[in-house]
Structure formats: C-alpha cells, structure tokens
C-alpha positions as CSV (number, residue, x, y, z in Angstrom):
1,X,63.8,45.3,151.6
2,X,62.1,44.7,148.0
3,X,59.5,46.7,147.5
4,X,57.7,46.1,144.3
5,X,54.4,46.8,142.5
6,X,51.4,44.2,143.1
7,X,48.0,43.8,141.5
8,X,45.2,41.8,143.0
9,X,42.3,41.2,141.9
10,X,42.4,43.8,139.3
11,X,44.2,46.7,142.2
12,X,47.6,47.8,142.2
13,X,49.1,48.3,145.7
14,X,52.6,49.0,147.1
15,X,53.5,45.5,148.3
16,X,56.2,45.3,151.4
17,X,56.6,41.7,149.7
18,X,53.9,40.0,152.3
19,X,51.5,38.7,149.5
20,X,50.5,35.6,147.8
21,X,49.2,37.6,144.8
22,X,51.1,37.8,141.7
23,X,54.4,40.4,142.3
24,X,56.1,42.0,139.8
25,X,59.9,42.1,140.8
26,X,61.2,46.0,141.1
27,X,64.2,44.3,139.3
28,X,62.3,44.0,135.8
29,X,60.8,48.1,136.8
30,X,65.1,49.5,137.3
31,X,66.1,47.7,134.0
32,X,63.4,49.0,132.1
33,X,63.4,52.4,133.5
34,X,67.6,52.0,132.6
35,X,66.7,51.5,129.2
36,X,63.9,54.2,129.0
37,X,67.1,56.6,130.4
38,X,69.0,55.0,127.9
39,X,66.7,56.4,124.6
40,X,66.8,59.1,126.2
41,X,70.2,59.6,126.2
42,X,70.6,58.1,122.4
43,X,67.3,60.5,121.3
44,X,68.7,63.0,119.0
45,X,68.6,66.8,119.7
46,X,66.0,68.5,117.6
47,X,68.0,70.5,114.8
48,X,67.5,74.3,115.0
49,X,68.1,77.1,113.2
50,X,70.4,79.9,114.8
51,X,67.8,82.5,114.5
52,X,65.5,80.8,117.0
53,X,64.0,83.8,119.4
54,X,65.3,86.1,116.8
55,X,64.1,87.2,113.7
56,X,63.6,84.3,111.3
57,X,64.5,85.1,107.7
58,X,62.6,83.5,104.8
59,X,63.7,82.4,101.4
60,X,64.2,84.6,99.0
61,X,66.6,82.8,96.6
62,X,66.4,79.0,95.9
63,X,69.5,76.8,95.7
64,X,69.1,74.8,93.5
65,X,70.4,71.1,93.5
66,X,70.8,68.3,90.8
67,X,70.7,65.1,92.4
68,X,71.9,61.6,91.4
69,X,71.1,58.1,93.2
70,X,72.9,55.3,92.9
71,X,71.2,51.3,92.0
72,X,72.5,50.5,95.4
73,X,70.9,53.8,97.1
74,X,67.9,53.5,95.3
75,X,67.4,49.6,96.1
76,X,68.1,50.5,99.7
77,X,65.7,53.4,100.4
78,X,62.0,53.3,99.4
79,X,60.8,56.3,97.0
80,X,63.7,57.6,97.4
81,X,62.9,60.6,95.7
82,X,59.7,61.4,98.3
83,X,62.4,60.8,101.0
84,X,64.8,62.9,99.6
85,X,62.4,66.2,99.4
86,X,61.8,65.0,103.2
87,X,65.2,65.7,103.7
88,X,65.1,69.3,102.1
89,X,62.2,69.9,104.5
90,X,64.5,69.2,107.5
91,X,67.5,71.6,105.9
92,X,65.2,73.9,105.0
93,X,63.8,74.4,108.6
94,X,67.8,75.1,109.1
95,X,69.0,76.8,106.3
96,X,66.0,79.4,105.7
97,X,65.6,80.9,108.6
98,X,69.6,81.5,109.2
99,X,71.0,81.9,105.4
100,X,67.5,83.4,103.8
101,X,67.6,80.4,101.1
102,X,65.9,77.6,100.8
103,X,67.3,73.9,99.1
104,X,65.0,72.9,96.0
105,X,65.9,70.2,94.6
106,X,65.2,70.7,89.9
107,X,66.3,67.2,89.0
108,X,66.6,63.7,90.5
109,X,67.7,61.0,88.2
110,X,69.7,57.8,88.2
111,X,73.3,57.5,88.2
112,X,75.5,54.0,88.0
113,X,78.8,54.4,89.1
114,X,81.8,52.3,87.8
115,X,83.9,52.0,90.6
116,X,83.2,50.7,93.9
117,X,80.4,52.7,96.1
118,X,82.2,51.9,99.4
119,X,84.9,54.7,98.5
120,X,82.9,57.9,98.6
121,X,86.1,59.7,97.0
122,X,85.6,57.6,94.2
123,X,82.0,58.0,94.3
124,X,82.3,62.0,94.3
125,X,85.7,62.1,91.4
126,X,82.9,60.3,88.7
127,X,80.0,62.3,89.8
128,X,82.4,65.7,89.2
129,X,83.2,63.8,86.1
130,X,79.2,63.3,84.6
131,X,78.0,66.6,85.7
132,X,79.9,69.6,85.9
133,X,77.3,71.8,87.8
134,X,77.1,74.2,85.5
135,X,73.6,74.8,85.4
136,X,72.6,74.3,89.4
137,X,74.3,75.4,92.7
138,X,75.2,71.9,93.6
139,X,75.3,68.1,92.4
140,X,73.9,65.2,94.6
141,X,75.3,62.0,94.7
142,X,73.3,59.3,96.9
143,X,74.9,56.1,97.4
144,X,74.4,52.7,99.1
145,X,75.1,52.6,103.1
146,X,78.1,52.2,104.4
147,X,78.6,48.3,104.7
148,X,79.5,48.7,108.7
149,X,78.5,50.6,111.4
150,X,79.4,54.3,111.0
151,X,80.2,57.1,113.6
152,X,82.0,59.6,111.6
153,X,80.2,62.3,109.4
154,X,82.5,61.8,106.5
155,X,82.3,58.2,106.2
156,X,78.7,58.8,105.7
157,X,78.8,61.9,103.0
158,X,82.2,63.4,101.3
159,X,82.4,67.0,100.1
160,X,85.3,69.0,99.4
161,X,86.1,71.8,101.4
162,X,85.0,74.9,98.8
163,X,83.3,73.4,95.9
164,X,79.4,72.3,94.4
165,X,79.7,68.4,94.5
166,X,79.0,66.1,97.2
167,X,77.8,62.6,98.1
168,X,75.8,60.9,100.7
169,X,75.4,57.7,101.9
170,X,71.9,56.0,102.5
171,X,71.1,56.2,106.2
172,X,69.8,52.6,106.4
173,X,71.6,51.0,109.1
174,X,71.1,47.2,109.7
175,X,73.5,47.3,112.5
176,X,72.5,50.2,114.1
177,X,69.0,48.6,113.9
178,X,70.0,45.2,115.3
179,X,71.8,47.1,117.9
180,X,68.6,49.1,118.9
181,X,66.9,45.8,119.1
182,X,69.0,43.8,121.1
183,X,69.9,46.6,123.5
184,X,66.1,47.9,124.5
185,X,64.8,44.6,125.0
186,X,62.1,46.0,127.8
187,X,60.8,49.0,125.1
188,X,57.9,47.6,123.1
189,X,59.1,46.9,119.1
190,X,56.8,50.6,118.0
191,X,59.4,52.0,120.6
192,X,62.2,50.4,119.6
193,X,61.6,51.4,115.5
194,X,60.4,55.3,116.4
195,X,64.4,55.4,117.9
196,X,65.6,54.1,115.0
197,X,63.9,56.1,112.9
198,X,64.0,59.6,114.7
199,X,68.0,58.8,114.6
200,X,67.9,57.8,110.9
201,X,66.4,61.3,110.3
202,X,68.4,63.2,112.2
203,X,71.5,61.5,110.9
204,X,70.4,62.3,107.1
205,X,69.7,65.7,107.7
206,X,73.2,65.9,109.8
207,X,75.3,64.6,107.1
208,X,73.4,66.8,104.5
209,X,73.6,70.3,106.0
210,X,77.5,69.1,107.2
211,X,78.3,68.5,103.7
212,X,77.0,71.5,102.4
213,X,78.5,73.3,105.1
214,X,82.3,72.0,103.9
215,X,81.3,72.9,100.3
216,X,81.1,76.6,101.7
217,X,84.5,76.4,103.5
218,X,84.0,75.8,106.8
219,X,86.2,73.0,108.6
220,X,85.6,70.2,111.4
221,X,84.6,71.8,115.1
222,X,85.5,70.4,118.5
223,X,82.0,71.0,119.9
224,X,79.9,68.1,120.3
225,X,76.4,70.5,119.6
226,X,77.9,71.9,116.3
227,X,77.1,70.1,112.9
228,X,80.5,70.5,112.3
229,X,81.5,67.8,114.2
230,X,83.7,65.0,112.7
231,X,81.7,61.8,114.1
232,X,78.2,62.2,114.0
233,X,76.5,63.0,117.0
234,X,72.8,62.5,118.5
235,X,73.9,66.2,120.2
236,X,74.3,68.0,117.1
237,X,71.8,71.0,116.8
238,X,73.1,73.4,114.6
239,X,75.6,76.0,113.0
240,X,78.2,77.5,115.6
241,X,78.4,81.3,115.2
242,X,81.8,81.7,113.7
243,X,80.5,78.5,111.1
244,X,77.8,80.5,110.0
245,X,79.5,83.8,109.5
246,X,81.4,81.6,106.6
247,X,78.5,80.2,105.0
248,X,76.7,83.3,104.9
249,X,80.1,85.2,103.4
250,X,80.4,82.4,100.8
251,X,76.6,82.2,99.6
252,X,76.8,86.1,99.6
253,X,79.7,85.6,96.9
254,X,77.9,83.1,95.2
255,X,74.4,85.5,94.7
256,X,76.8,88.3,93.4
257,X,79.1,86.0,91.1
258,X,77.0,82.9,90.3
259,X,80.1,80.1,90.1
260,X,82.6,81.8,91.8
261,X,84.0,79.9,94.8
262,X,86.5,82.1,96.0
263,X,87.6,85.3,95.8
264,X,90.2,87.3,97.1
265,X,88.1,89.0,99.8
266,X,86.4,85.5,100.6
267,X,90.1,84.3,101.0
268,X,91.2,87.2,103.5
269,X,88.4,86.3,105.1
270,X,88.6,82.8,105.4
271,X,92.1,83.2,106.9
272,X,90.9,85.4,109.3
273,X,88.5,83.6,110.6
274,X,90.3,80.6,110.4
275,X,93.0,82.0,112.7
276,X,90.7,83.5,115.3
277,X,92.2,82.3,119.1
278,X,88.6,81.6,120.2
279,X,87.3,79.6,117.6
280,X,86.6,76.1,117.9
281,X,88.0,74.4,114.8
282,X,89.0,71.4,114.8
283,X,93.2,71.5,114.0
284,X,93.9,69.5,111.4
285,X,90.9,70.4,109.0
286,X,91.2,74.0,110.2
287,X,95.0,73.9,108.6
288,X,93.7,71.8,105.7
289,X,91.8,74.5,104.6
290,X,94.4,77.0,105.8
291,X,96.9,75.4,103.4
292,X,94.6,75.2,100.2
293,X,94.0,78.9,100.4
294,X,98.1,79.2,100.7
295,X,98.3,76.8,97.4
296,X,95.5,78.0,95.2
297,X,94.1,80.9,93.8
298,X,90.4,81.8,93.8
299,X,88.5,78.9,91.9
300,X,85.7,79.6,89.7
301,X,84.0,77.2,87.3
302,X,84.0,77.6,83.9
303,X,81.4,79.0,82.0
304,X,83.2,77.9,78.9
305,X,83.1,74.1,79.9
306,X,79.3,74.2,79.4
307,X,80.6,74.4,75.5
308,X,80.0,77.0,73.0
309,X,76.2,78.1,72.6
310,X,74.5,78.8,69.4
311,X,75.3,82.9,69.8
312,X,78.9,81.9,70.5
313,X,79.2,79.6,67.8
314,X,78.2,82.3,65.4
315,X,80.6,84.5,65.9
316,X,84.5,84.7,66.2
317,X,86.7,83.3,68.6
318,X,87.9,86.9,69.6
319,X,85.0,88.5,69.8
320,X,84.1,86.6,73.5
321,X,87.5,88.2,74.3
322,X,86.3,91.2,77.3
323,X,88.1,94.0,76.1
324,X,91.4,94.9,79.0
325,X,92.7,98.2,79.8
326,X,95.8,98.7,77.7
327,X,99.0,97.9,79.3
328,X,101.5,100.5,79.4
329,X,104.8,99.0,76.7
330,X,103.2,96.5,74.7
331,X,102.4,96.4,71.1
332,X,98.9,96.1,69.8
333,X,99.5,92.3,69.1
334,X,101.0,91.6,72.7
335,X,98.4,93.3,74.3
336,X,95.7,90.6,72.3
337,X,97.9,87.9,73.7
338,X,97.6,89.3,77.5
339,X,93.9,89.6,76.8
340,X,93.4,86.4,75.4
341,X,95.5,84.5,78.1
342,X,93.7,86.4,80.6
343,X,90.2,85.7,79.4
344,X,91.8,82.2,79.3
345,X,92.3,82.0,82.9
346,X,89.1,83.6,83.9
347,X,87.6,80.8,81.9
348,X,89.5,78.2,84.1
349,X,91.7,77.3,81.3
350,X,95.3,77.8,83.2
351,X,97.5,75.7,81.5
352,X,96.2,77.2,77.7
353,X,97.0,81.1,79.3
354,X,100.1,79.9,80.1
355,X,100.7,78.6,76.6
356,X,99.5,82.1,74.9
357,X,101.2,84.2,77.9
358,X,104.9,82.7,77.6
359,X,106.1,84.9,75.3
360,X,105.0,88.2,76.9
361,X,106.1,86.4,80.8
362,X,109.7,85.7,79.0
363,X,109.6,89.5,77.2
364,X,107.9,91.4,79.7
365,X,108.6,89.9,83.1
366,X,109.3,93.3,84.9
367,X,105.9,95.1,83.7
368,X,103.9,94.8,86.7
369,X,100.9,93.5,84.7
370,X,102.7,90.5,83.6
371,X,104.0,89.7,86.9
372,X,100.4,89.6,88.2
373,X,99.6,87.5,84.9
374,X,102.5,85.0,86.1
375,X,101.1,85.1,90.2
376,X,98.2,84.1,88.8
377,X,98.9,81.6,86.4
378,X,100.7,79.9,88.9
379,X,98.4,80.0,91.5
380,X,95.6,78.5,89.5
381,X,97.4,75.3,88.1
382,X,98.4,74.7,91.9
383,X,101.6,73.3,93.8
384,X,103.2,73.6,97.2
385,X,103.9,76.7,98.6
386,X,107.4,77.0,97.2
387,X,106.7,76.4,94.3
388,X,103.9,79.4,94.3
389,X,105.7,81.6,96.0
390,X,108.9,81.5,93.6
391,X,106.4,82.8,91.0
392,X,104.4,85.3,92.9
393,X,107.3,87.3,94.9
394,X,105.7,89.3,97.7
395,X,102.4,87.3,98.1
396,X,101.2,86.9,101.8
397,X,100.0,83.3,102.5
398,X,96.6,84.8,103.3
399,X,96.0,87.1,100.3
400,X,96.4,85.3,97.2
401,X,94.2,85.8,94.5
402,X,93.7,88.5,92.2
C-alpha cells in the first residue's frame, strides 16, 4: 500500500491513496530524504582541537608565515588575501588551544612561477628558491586548483617532511561543484552551495594544518578521523595523540633554537616514536621519514645565507668564528682550521668544511674530535646509508647527529 502525503483545500492529511485531491507520491518523499542522508553523510566533521574538555591553552608565541599566491590562485579565489586570514582563523581554533601558538600571517604578496603549477613539487623547489625563510617560521605558496578532481591531501598541498616551505592548492573545485549539483537534485540550490562550501572550508583548513603538520615531522596515519590521513577525508577532526606529541617536540625545538629543524634529541625521538607497536602510521611514509633521519644529520638553516649584515661586513672574516675548546694534538693553526670548518658546518656550508677540514681528516683521522668532524661532514652533504655509515663507524641508525 502507498501511503503518501495529501493536501486539500489548503490541509495536509495521511492519504491511504482514496482521494481525488492532488497526492504527492511517497516516492519523490524516500529520494529526497536519501539525498538529505546523503549530505549528511558528505557534511564534514567539525575540526577540533585535542584539548576540548580539557584545559585550552592560548597563544603565547606567533608563527609567523610569509605567504605567496600564484596569477592562477589569485584569479581563482576572490580576495584571496581576506580568505586566506579566514583560513588562519580555522587553524588557529586548532592549533592554539593544543600547541599554545597561534598562525599570523606578516606578508602576503604575489608570486609567478616559471614552471608548470600542476606539479606542486615544482611549485614548492622555486618557492624554496625566491625565499629562503629566513626571516619567518614558514613560506606559503598558493597555487591554482588541481585541474581534476582531487581525493588525496598531497595532491592538494606538498610539504616536506621536516622543513619551513609548503604549498597549497586553491580549494575551488568545479567538479566537485558539478557533482554536488547533479547528485542532490531534490535539495534546494542554497542547500546544494552551503555543502559545497562547508566542504571547501573544511578541505582548506585540512590540507593547511596537514601540511604544516609534515613540516614538523610527522608522517601519513591509517585513521580515517586523523588529519594525517593521505586522501582527504569529510571525517578528519584533528591531531592523533602520538601526532601531536611530535609537533609539540618539534615547535619546542624551534622556540629554543629559532631555525633549527632537527636535533639530535628531536631525532632519538622521532625514531622512537616512529617505531612505537601501537601507533597508527601509515607504512610507507612512516619509513620515509625513518630513512631520512638514517641518511641525514640534524638540518638547520643558515643564518649566513641571509648574507652578511652591516656589523658583519665591518669586521673580519674570523672574527664571526665562535671560539672552540682546544683540541688536544693540534697546533694553533690546525685548531683555526677545525674551528673554521666547524663554524662552516653549523652555518650549513658542508661541502666548504669539508674543503678547510681535509687536511686535519687526512692528518688527524684517529683524534676523536676529527672523527666526529668527518661523521658530521658526511652526514650533512647526505647519501645512502652505506655510504654514511663508512664515515661515521659506530653510528646507530637512530642517533645521528651531533
């Protein structure tokens, strides 16, 4: 038996279909009430902080970001720049209550690319190339959407895992929109555009937070609720527990040594964490990560590369030398050399403090001092393992760095 809703003459009744008023078929009532379950279902979970029900932080310390928007981004989203501080609402409402900092963003400006904006890596290698980072915590690319429809986090933003660049794609989504339209055709077009947008939100502030998140060392989860999921999902709410124990570890590091990465104790860490049997990492980016902190030794940037400042300029060379304790068997000239490579190295410079350090390494290759010197030499330029390891004898996978 059909039993459908009636009106006549202006009253709605439950009809048993024995009517010759005007019935509305309980047909058109399922598929719409389908559909309704079906926005449900593609409504996005509202983004939370972990420390909901706990005691909420709030910022003391701004991060403090330099962002860069492409032609194509810029064409694609209106005021961008209004949008993007939109954006750092949403990670902020993340971000300052778990991590006690809050986003800010100091500079937005233009940026045309040369290469082709579809290739994020290519995207994020120039970006790295026109700005350095040396002034902010991080640098912003935003580029034009993603020319097809896109479910995975990093084919809408790119960061590397342990760094201070990343880029973004513009959320815009003219299939996802078409989709929404052709697929809710019993939702009313306000309906139909608040879905798109809530989603377009939520996926911006997704792919933000998850790129920022990389940048701070943590890997791909399994979890469908984590942000840390590869593909983007409307599930995502926020930072597992063991995700967050990284990010607060590496921003820790960060406040102490502004434009260090990675330290030794960060590294140790990292491994250990990593390694934990009831952690949900995703495999494959969990060893990724595993194997840089194998291959490289703890990266800072370069205060150097920001260029010699007036001060510096006035005085000599080897007076921005930090004086070394002496080591024990080499002459007053050799120990200048070991200071000079290792000031050198600290700077970022590996390949010129292996230039000034050969002689001692070839000289002096028992004195535990130079050894170290060599480890860590070797361990900046990068390599395979083997290749590492034949300079560092003794080093643990897990504890490199000096």
């Amino acid at each position: 038996m059909n039993h459908g809703w009636v009106k006549c003459s202006g009253l709605v009744v439950l009809s048993l279909g024995l009517s010759s008023c005007f019935f509305y078929d309980s047909r058109w009532g399922q598929q719409k009430q389908a559909q309704k379950h079906e926005v449900a279902r593609s409504t996005p979970a509202r983004l939370r902080a972990q420390s909901v029900g706990n005691e909420a932080r709030v910022a003391s310390g701004a991060l403090r970001l330099r962002v860069y928007a492409t032609p194509g981004y810029a064409a694609t989203v209106l005021d961008w720049k209004k949008q993007f501080e939109g954006l750092l609402e949403c990670a902020n409402s993340v971000f300052v209550p778990d991590f006690g900092v809050a986003f800010e963003a100091v500079e937005l400006k233009s940026f045309r690319p040369k290469s082709s904006e579809e290739k994020l890596d290519g995207l994020l290698h120039e970006l790295s190339e026109e700005d350095a980072a040396q002034d902010v915590d991080w640098v912003i690319g935003l580029g034009t959407a993603v020319p097809r429809f896109a479910a995975s986090a990093d084919d809408l933003g790119l960061a590397p895992l342990l760094g201070d660049h990343l880029v973004m794609r513009a959320m815009s989504d003219p299939h996802e929109y078409e989709a929404i339209q052709s697929g809710f055709t019993e939702l009313s077009e306000n309906e139909r555009l608040k879905l798109y947008q809530v989603r377009k939100r939520h996926k911006l502030c997704t792919v933000f937070l998850h790129e920022i998140a990389h940048t701070l060392g943590v890997p791909h989860e399994l979890v469908a609720s984590s942000l840390m999921n590869r593909r983007y999902q409307v599930e995502a709410q926020g930072f597992s527990d063991e995700a967050a124990e990284i990010m607060r570890a590496s921003l820790r590091l960060r406040a102490a040594q502004p434009h260090v990465l990675l330290d030794a104790a960060l590294t140790r860490d990292l491994s250990t964490w990593l390694s934990a049997p009831n952690a949900d990492w995703e495999p494959s980016s969990r060893d990724a990560l595993l194997g840089e902190l194998r291959a490289h030794a703890p990266v800072a940037r370069s205060a150097a590369a920001q260029g010699p400042t007036a001060s510096s300029q006035a005085e000599p060379a080897a007076a921005a030398v930090p004086a070394r304790p002496a080591v024990e068997g080499l002459s007053a000239d050799e120990q200048r050399s070991y200071e000079r490579a290792r000031a050198e190295l600290d700077a970022g410079h590996a390949a010129s403090a292996r230039e000034i350090a050969a002689p001692l390494l070839a000289k002096h290759a028992g004195f535990p001092a130079l050894a170290s010197l060599r480890c860590d030499i070797a361990m900046a330029i990068g390599g395979d393992w083997d290749t590492i390891s034949a300079e560092c004898p003794g080093l643990s996978p897990f504890g490199a760095g000096k």
